[in-house]
N, CA, C and O atoms as a Tinker XYZ file with bonds, in Angstrom:
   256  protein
     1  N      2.261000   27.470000  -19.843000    73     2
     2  CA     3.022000   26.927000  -18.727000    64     1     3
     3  C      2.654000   25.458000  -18.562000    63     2     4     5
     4  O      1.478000   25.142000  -18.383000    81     3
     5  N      3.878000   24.319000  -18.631000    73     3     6
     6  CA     3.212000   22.958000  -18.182000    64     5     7
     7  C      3.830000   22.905000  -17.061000    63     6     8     9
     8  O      4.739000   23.634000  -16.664000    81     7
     9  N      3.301000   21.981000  -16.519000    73     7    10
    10  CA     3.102000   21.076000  -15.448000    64     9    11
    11  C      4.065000   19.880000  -15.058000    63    10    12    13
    12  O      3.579000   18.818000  -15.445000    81    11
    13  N      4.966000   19.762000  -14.578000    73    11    14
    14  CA     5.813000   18.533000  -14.413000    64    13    15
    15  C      4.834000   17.594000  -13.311000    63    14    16    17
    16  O      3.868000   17.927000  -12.626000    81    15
    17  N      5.449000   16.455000  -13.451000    73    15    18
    18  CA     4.760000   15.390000  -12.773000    64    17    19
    19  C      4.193000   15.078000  -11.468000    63    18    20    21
    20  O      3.206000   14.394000  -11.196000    81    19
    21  N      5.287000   15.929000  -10.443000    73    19    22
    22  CA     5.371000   15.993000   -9.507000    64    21    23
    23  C      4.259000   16.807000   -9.007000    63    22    24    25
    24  O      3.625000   16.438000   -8.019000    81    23
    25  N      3.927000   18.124000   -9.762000    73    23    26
    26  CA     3.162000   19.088000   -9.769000    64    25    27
    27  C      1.764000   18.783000   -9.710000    63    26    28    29
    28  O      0.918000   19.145000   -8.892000    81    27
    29  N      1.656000   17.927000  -10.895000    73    27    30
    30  CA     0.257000   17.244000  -11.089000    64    29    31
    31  C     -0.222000   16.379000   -9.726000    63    30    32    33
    32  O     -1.255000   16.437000   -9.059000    81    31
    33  N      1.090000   15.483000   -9.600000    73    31    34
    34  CA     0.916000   14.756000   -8.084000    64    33    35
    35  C      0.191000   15.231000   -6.858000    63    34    36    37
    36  O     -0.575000   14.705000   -6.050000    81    35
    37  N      0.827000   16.668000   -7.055000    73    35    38
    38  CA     0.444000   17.474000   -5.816000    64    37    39
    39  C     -0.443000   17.743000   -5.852000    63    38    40    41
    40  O     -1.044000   17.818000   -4.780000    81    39
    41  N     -1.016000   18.014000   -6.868000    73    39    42
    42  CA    -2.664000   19.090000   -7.228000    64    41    43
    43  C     -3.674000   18.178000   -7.081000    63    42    44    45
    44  O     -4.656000   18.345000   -6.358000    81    43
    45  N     -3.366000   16.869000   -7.999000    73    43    46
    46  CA    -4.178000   15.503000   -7.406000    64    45    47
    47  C     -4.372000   15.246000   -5.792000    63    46    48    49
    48  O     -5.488000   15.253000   -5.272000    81    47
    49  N     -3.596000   15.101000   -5.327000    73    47    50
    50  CA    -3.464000   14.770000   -3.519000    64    49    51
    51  C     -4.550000   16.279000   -2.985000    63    50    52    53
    52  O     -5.285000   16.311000   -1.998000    81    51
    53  N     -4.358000   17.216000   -3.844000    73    51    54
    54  CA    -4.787000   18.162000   -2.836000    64    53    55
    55  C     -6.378000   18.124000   -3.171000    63    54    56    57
    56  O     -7.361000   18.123000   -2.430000    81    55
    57  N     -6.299000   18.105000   -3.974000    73    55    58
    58  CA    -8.093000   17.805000   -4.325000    64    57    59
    59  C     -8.992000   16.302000   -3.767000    63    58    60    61
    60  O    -10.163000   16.197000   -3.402000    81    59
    61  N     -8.206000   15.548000   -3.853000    73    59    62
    62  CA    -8.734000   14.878000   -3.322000    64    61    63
    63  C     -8.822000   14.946000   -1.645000    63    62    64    65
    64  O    -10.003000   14.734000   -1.368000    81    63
    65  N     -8.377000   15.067000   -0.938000    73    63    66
    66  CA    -8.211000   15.876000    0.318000    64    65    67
    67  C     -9.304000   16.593000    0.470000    63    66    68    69
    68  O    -10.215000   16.334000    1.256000    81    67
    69  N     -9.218000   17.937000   -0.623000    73    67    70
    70  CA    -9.977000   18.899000   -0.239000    64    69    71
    71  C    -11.377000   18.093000   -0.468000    63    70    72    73
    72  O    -12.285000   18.490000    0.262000    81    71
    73  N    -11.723000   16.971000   -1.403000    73    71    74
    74  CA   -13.085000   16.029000   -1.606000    64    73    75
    75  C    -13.634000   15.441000   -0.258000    63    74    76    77
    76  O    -14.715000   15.708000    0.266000    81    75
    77  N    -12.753000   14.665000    0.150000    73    75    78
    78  CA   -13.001000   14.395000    1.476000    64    77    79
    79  C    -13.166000   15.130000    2.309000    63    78    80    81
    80  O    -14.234000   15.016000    2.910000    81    79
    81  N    -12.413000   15.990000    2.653000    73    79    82
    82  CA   -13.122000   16.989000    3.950000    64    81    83
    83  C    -14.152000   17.213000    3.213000    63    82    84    85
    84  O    -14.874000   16.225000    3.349000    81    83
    85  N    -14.621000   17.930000    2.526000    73    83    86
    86  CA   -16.347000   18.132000    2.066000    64    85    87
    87  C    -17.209000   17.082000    2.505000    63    86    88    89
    88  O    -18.274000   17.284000    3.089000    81    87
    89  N    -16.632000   15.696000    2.154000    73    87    90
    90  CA   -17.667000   14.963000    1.976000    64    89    91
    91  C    -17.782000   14.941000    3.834000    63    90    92    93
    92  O    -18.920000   14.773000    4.273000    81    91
    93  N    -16.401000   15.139000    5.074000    73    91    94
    94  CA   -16.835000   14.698000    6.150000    64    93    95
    95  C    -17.709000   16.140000    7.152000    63    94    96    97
    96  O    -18.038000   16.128000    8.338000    81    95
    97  N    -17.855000   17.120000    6.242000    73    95    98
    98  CA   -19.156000   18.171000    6.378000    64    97    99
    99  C    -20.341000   17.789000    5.758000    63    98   100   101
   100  O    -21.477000   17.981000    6.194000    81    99
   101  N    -20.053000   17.287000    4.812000    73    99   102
   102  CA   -22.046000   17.258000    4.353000    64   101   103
   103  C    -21.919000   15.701000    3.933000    63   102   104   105
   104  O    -21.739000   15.413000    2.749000    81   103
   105  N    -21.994000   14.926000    4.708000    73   103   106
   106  CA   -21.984000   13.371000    4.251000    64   105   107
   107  C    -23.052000   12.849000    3.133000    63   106   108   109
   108  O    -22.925000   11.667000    2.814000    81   107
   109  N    -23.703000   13.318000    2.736000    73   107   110
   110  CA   -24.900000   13.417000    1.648000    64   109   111
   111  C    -24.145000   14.048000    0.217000    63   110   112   113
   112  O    -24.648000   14.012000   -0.905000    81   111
   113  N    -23.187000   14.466000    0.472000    73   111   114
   114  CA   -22.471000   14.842000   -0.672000    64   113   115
   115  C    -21.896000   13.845000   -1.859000    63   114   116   117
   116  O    -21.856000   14.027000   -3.076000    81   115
   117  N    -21.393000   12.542000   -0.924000    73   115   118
   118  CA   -20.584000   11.640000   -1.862000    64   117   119
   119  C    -21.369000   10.270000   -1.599000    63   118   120   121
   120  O    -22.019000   10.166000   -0.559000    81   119
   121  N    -21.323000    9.220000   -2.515000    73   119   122
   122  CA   -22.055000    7.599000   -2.006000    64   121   123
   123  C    -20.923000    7.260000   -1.024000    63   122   124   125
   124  O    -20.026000    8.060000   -0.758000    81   123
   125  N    -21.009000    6.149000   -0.554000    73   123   126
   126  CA   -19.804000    5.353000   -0.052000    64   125   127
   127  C    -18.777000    5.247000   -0.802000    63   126   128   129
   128  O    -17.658000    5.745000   -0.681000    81   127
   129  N    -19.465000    4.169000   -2.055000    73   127   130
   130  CA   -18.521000    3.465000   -2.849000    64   129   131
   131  C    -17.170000    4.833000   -3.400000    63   130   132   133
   132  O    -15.950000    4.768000   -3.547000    81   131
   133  N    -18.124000    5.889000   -3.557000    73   131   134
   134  CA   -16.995000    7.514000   -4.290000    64   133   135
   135  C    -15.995000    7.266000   -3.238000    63   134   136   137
   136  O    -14.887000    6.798000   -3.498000    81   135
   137  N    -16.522000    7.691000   -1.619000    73   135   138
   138  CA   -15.717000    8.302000   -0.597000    64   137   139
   139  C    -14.472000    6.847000   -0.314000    63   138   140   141
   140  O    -13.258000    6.964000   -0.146000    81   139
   141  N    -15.223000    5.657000   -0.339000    73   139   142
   142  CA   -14.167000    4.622000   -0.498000    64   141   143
   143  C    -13.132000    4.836000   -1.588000    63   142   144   145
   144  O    -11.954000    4.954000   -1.250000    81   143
   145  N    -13.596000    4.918000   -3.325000    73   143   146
   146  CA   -12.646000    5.431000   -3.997000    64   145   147
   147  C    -11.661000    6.540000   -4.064000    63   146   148   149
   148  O    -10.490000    6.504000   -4.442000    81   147
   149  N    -12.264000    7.383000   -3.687000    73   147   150
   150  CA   -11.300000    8.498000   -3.638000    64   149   151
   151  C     -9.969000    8.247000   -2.256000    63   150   152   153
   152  O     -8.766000    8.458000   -2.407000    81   151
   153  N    -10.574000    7.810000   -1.117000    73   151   154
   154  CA    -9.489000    7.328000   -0.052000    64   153   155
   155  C     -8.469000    6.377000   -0.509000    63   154   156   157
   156  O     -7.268000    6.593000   -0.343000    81   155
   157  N     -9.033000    5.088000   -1.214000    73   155   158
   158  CA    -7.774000    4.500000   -2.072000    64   157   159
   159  C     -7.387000    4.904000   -3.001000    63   158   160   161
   160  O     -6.473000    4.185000   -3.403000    81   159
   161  N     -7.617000    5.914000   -3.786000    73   159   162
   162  CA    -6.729000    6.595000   -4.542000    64   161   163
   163  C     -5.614000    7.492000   -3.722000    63   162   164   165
   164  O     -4.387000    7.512000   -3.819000    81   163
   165  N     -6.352000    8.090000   -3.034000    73   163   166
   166  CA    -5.683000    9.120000   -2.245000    64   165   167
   167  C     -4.451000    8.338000   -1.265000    63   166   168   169
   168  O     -3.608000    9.033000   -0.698000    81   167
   169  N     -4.449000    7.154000   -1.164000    73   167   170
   170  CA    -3.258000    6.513000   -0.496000    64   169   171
   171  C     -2.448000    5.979000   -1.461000    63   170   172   173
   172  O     -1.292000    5.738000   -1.113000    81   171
   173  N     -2.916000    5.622000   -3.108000    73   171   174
   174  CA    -1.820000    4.892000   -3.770000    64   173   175
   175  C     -0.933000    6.243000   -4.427000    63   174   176   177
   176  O      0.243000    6.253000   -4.789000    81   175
   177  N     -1.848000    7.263000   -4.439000    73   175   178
   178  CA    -1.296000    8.854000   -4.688000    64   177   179
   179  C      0.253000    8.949000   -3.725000    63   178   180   181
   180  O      1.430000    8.673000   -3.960000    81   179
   181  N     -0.316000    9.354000   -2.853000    73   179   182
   182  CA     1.011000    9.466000   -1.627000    64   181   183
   183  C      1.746000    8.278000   -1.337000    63   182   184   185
   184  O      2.769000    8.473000   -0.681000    81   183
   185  N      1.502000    7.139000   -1.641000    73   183   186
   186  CA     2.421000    5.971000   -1.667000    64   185   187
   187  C      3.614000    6.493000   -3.019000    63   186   188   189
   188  O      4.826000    6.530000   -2.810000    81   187
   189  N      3.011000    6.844000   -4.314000    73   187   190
   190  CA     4.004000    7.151000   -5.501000    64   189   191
   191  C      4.349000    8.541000   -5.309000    63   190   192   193
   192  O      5.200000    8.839000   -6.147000    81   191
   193  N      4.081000    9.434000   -4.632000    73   191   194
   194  CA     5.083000   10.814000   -4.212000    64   193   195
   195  C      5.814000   10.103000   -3.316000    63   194   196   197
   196  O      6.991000   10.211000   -3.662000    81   195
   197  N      5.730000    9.487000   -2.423000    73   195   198
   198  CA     6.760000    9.393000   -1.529000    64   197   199
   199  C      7.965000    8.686000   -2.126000    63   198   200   201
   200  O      9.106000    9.114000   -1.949000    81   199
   201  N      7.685000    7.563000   -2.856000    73   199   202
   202  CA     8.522000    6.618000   -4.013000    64   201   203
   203  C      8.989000    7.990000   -5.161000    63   202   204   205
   204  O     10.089000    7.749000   -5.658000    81   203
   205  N      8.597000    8.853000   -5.479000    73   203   206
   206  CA     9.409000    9.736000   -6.102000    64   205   207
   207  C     10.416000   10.763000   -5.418000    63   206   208   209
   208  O     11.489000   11.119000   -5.907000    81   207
   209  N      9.850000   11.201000   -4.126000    73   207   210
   210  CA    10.530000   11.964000   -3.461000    64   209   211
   211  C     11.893000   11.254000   -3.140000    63   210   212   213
   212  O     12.902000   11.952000   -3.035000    81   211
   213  N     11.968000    9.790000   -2.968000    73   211   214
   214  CA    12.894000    9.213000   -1.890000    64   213   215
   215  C     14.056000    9.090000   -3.742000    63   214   216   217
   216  O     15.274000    9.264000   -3.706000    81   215
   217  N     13.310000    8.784000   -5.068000    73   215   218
   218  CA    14.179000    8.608000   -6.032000    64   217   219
   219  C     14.946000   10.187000   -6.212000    63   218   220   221
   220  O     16.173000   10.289000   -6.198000    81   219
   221  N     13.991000   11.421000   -6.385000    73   219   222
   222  CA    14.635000   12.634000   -6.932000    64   221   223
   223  C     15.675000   12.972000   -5.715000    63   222   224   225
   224  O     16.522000   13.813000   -6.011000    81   223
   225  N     15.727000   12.504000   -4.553000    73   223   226
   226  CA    16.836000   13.205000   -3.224000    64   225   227
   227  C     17.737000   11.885000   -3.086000    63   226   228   229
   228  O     18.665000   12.219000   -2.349000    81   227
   229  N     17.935000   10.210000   -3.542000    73   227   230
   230  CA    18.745000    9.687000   -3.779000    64   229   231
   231  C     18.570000    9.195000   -2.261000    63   230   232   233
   232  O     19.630000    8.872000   -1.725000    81   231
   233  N     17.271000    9.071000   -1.382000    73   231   234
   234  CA    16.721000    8.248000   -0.878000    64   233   235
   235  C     17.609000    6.544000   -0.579000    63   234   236   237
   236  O     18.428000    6.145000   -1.406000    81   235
   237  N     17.301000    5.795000    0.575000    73   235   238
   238  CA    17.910000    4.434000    0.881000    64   237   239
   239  C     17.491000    3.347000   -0.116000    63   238   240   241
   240  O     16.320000    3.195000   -0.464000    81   239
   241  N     18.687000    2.472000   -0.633000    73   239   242
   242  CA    18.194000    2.317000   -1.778000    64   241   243
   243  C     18.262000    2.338000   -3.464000    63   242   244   245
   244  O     18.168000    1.542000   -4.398000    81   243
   245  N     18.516000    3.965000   -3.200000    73   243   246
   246  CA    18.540000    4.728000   -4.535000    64   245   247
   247  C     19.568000    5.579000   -5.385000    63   246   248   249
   248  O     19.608000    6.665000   -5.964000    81   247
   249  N     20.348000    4.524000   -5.146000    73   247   250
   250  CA    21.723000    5.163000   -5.445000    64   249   251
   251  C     21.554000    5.141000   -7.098000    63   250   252   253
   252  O     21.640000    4.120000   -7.781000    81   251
   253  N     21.273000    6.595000   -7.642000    73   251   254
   254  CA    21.635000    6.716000   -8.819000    64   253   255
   255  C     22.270000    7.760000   -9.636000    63   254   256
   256  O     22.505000    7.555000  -10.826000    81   255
């Protein structure tokens, strides 16, 4: 079974999520610099689902 893109998107966002809440239970879990990385990932993540969502539903814009 593969995986389309979108899919992967999702599974990414959710893990990272699920990283952070961990790290905001046991703060000894992650350095800064991780918990900083993973938060800007985790926003340029959902910045490009949302830029896909708005292309696959023909979104303002996106007339294609």
């Amino acid at each position: 079974m593969r995986l389309n893109e979108t899919e992967l998107l999702a599974k990414r966002i959710k893990r990272l999520k699920e990283a952070i809440k961990a790290s905001d239970d046991n703060p000894f879990l992650y350095e800064t610099e991780e918990l900083i990385f993973m938060k800007r990932s985790l926003s340029k993540l959902l910045t490009v689902q949302t830029q896909a969502r708005q292309i696959q539903n023909g979104g303002f814009g996106y007339d294609v």
